[in-house]
N, C-alpha and C positions, 0 to 999 in steps of 0.2 A: 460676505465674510464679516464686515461690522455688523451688518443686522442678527447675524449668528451671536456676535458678543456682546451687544449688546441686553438682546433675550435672554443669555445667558447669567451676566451682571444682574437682573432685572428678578430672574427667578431666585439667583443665589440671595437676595435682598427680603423677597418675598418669605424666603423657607427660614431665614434666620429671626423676620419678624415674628412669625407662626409659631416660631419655638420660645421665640422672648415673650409671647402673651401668653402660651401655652406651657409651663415646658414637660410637663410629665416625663415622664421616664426617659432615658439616657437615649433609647431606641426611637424614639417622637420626632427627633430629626431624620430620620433615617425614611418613616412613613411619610412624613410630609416632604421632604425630597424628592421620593419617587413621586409622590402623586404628584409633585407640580411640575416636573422633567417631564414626564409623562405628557400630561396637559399642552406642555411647552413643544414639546416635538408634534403633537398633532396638530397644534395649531400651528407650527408652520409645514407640516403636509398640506394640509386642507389649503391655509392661506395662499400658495405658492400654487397650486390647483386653481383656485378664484381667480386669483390673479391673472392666471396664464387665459384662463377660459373669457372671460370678460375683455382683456386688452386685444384677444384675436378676432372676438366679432368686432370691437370699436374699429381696429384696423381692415375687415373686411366691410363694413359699413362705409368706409371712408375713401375705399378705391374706385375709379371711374371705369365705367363699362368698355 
């Protein structure tokens, strides 16, 4: 749950900077929002996937026959 708000602080940060260097039209926040929610949600798909896959062989590696 913190790692959720945190990612989420992190991206809101990111889209705001994009638009302060950036700002083109009123809608420019709008595209870079999506695209980095976007980004943001699949990395944590995928990470929480790696995660899971890697810590189950360490833990089957580590059990005695």
């Amino acid at each position: 749950m913190l790692t959720n708000l945190i990612l989420i602080t992190i991206s809101i940060a990111n889209i705001l900077a994009l638009y302060a260097v950036n700002p083109g039209s009123k809608y420019a926040i709008y595209y870079y929002a999506s695209i980095i929610l976007i980004l943001t949600g699949l990395g944590l798909l995928v990470g929480i996937y790696i995660i899971k896959t890697f810590m189950g062989e360490f833990i089957q590696l580590g059990e005695s026959p």
